[in-house]
N, C-alpha and C positions, 0 to 999 in steps of 0.2 A: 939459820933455822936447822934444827936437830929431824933429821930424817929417822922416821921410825923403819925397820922392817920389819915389816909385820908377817912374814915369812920366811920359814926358816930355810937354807940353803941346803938343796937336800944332792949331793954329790949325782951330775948325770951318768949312768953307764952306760957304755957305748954296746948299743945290741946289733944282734948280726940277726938279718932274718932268718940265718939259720941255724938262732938258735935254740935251745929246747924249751920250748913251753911247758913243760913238765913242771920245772925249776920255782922252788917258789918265791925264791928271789927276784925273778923278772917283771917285768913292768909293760902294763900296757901300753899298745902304740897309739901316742897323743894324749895321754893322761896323764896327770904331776899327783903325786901319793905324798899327801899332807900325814906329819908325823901323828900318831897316837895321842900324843901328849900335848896336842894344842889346847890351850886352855879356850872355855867358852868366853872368859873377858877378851879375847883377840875380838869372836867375831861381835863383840858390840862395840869394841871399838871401831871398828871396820864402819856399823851400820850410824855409830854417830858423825864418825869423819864424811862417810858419804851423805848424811843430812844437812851437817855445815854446809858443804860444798855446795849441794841444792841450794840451798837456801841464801848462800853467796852469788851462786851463778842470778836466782831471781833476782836479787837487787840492784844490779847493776843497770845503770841509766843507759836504756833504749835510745840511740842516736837517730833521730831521722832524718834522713835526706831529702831534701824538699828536688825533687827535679823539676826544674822552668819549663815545663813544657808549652807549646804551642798549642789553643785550642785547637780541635781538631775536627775538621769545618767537615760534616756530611753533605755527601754531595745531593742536589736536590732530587727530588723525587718523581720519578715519572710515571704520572698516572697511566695507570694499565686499562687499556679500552678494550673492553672484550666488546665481540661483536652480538650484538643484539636481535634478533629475528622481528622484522618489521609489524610484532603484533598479530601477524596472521596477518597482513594489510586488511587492518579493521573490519576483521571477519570480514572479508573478500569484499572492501568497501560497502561495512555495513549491508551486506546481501546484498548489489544489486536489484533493487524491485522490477519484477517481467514485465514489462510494459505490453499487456495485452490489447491485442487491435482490437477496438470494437468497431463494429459493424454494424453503421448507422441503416437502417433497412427504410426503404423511401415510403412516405404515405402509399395509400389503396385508394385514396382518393384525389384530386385537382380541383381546384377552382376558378370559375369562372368571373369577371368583374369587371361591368362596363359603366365608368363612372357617367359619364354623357348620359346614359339613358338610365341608371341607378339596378341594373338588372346585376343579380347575383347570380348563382348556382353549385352544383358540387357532378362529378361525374366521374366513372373509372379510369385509374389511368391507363388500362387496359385498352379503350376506347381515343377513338380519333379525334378531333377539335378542330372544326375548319370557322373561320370568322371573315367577314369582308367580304373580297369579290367572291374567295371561294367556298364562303355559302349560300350567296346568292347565286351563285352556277349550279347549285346540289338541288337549293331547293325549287327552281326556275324551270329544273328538267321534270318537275312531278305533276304529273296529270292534273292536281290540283295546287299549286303551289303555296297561295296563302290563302283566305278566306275568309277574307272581309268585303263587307258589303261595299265599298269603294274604294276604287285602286287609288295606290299613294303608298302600297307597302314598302317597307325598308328591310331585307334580313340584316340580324347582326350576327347571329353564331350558330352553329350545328353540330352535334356530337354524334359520331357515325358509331355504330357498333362491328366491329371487323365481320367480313362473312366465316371467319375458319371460325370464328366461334359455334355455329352450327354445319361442321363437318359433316359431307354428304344428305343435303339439305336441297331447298329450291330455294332457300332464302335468297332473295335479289339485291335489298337493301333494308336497312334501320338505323334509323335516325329521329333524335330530339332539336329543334330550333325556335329559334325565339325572333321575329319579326315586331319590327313597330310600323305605327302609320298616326302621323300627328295631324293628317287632316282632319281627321273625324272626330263626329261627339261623341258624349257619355251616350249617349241612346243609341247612336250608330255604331259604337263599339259594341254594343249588346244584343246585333245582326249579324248575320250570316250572308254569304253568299248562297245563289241555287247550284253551286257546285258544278258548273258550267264546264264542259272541256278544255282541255288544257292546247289551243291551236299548235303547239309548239310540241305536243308529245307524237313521236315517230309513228305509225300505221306499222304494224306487224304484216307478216310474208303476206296474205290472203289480204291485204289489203282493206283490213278494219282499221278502223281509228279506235278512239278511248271511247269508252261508254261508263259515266259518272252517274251517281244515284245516292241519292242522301238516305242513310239506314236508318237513323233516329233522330229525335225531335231534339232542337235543344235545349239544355238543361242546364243544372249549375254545379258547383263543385267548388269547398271550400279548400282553402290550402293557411292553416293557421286562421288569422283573422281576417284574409281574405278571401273574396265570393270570387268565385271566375264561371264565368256562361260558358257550355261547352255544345259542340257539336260533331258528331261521327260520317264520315263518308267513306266510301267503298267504288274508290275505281278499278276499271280493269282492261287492259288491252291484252287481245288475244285470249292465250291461255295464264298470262300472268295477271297477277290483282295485288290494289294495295288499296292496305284498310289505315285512314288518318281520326286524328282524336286533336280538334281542336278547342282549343281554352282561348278567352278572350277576358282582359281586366282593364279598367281604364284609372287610370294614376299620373299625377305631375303631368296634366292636360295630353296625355298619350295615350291611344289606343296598343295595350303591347297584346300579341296572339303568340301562345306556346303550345306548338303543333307536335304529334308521337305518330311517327309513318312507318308502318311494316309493307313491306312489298316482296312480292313471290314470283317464280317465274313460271310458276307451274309444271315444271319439266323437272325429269330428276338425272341430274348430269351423273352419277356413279349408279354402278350398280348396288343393290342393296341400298339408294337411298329413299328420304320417304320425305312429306311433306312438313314443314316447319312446325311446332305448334308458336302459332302467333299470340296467343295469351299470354308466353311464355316470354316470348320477346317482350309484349307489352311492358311486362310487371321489370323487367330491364329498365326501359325506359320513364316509367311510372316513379321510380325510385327516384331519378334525375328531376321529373317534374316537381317532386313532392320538398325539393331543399331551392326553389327558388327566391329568390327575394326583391321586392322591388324597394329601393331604400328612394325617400323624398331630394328629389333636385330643385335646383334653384330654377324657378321657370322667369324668365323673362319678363317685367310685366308693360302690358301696351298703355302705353296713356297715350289720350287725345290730345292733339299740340291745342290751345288755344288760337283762336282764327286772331289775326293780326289786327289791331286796333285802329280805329280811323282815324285818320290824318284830322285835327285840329280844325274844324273850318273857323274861317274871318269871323270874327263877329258883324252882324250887320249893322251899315250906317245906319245913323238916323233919318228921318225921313224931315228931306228941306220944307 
């Protein structure tokens, strides 16, 4: 191959850095000064030889190298567990609901219920409840204790009213009770005793006994659909007195009597006290009277036994 040069060999001179640049022979430092007289067909030849060569160097077939490599196994993945706030633990477990105490507050009133003799009633619970022996000791000790026209009474219950209720008072006692007496008729329940002394009530200092006296006549009084006969007495020993209010009804072949006893001692045990007013207590007591009930029992019923049949007699012979 014919090597062209396409440059013409242009004689180097050796320069001295010291030499004069005045000179207009000298040559710049790093520069090559192409003759005058280059023809313009040099540089197209120049720009076609360096297009071949482009256009040679493209053509040449791309050699690849396939490298074997090993897939290239990643390694697993580890899930990232961030830490989580428990929710607010379920808004502070669903709010805790306050479990407020209530405060069951007890009835104002009690009842009373004696299935045996069908008696009800209602009374404060303020109020004392003696039944049995110990209200027949309460009512035993009263001047008049029951009053009925023949003895055979039974107490069953009494409801005493405390004395601090009338604070600085002469009040002695107050009490509601309920007595039966199964001997007696429907007409003798509907009698009275003559309210006779009470032998067993104590004689005061000066040595009086009880002095008993019937106030009013008696009358009746209804309580719902039933009639009750009632009568009022006023005993008194000494300077104490007590005013009673008896009721009598007769039901399930019983005589029942529900007695209202106010008693006073007539002495006033504090200074500044004064005497009781007894109406007042009444209508106390009156309240209790007015929720009685007598509900129907099974009464027993008597039957006559049949008298015993006579013995078979022989028939008689005939006659020889």
């Amino acid at each position: 191959m014919t090597r062209i040069n396409l440059f013409r060999a242009t004689p180097v001179r050796n320069i001295s850095l010291r030499s004069n640049p005045a000179k207009p022979d000298s040559i710049a430092w790093g520069k090559l000064n192409f003759g005058t007289t280059t023809s313009p067909l040099v540089f197209a030849a120049i720009l076609i030889v360096c297009s071949l060569a482009v256009g040679c160097s493209s053509e040449k077939p791309r050699t690849e190298t396939s490298i074997n490599q090993s897939p290239v196994t990643q390694p697993p993945t580890i899930p990232i567990i961030t830490a989580t706030s428990p929710a607010a633990a379920p808004t502070q477990a669903a709010a805790k609901p306050v479990h407020k105490r209530v405060v069951r507050k007890s009835p104002a009133t009690l009842t009373y219920a004696d299935k045996t003799s069908g008696v009800t009633f209602q009374y404060s619970r303020k109020y004392a409840l003696k039944t049995g022996d110990a209200a027949g000791e309460l009512i035993s000790s009263d001047p008049v204790p029951m009053d009925f026209v023949q003895p055979g009474g039974v107490a069953l219950a009494a409801v005493v009213i405390p004395q601090g209720s009338y604070p600085k008072s002469d009040l002695a006692s107050a009490f509601f009770n309920v007595s039966v007496n199964k001997a007696l008729t429907s007409e003798q329940c509907g009698e009275f005793s003559e309210a006779k002394p009470n032998p067993a009530t104590p004689v005061d200092a000066e040595g009086h006994g009880s002095e008993t006296s019937s106030k009013l006549p008696p009358s009746k009084l209804m309580i719902g659909d039933v009639e009750l006969k009632s009568n009022e007495t006023l005993a008194s020993v000494g300077a104490g007195k007590e005013a009673s209010k008896y009721y009598h009804v007769f039901e399930n072949g019983t005589c029942y009597e529900l007695a209202l006893k106010v008693a006073t001692t007539g002495v006033e045990a504090d200074e500044g006290g004064k005497p009781v007013d007894r109406d007042e207590v009444f209508e106390r007591l009156e309240k209790i009277l007015a929720t009685v009930q007598i509900k129907p029992v099974a009464v027993p019923e008597v039957t006559a036994s049949a008298p015993a049949a006579a013995s078979t007699a022989a028939p008689p012979t005939p006659a020889q």
